[in-house]
C-alpha angles and dihedrals in degrees: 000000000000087000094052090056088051093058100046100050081046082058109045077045089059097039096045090061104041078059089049086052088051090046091052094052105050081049091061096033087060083053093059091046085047086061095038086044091051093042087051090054094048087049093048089044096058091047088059097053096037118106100268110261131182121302112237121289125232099263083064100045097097088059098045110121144178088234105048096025108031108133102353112176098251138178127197134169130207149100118301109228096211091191096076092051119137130195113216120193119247144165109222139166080279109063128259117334151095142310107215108220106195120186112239112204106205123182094273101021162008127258135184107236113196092207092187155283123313117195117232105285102353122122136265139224111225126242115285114253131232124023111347134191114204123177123196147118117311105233135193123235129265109224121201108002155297125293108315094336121088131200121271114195097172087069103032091247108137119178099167132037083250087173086192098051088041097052088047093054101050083033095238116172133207085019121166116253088232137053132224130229114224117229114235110277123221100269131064103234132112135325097038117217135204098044088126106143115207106201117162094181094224097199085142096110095045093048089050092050086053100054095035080051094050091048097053086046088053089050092052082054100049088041087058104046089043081052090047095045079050094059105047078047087058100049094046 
């Protein structure tokens, strides 16, 4: 019986540590996410401020990625086609409303323009005629939906900028896989635009604090029940 005591504490022992050497690596493993996530920051702060230069063209579309290409500073100049316009729900600084996602033909492709936020039954410019430049942030689509809500095409209920659905459902061909906030134009009318927020969540350091502070408590309880093991040694 004694023996089998022995075994098991050796056991929860063993066990208890292989747990504090998991623990110990997620912990580092958060603290290498805190420096990639703060590297990220730095790189998408230097798009934003950079001149607006070209998005990316088709034959780079397949490369095209949140991490290398997330709110680049772009400029692109076409037509709008109003008639594929689509209207996404959204909450903003502003209240309830819309974004108004408007498609750009250029000479070699189609992109998605948010051209702005509308409020909840207030009323829209349309989109200017004619050749337009527009200069904004370069953003990645949202597939899906939005939280807990999906898109429904079918109904013309959109809770997330999904470019792929979008372009299927106004049946838009040779689009970028990606949209483009417009910046805020000079007047104040409707749709508003630069209310991109640009928000990386940096809980790095507290996850790793977490699971540094859970290894050294599954070391204390290895430690004890090495200690108690000691003991009833001891007294034999």
């Amino acid at each position: 019986m004694k023996r089998s005591r022995t075994l098991v504490r050796g056991a929860i022992a063993a066990a208890l540590l292989a747990m504090a050497a998991g623990f110990v690596a997620l912990g580092i493993w958060q603290i290498e996410r805190r420096a990639w996530k703060h590297a990220l920051i730095a790189a998408v702060d230097a798009r934003i401020h950079r001149t607006p230069a070209p998005p990316p063209k088709p034959a780079q579309w397949p490369q095209v990625s949140a991490e290398r290409d997330a709110y680049r500073h772009v400029r692109v100049t076409g037509r709008y086609r109003p008639e594929g316009e689509t209207r996404v729900r959204a909450v903003s600084d502003l209240g309830a409303g819309y974004w108004v996602m408007t498609p750009l033909t250029t000479r070699n492709f189609t992109v998605l323009v948010n051209r702005g936020f509308v409020a909840q039954g207030a009323h829209a410019l349309p989109a200017p005629e004619g050749v337009v430049a527009v200069s904004g942030l370069l953003r990645i689509s949202e597939p899906d939906g939005g939280f807990l809500r999906r898109n429904n095409p079918a109904s013309g209920n959109w809770y997330s900028r999904d470019v792929t659905a979008i372009a299927q459902a106004q049946r838009l061909s040779n689009v970028a896989p990606y949209f483009i906030d417009a910046e805020a134009r000079a007047d104040s009318d409707y749709p508003v635009g630069g209310l991109t927020v640009v928000h990386f969540p940096d809980n790095h350091m507290v996850y790793a604090l977490t699971w540094f502070a859970l290894a050294v408590m599954s070391l204390g309880g290895a430690w004890k029940v090495a200690a108690t093991r000691g003991r009833h040694l001891h007294h034999k």
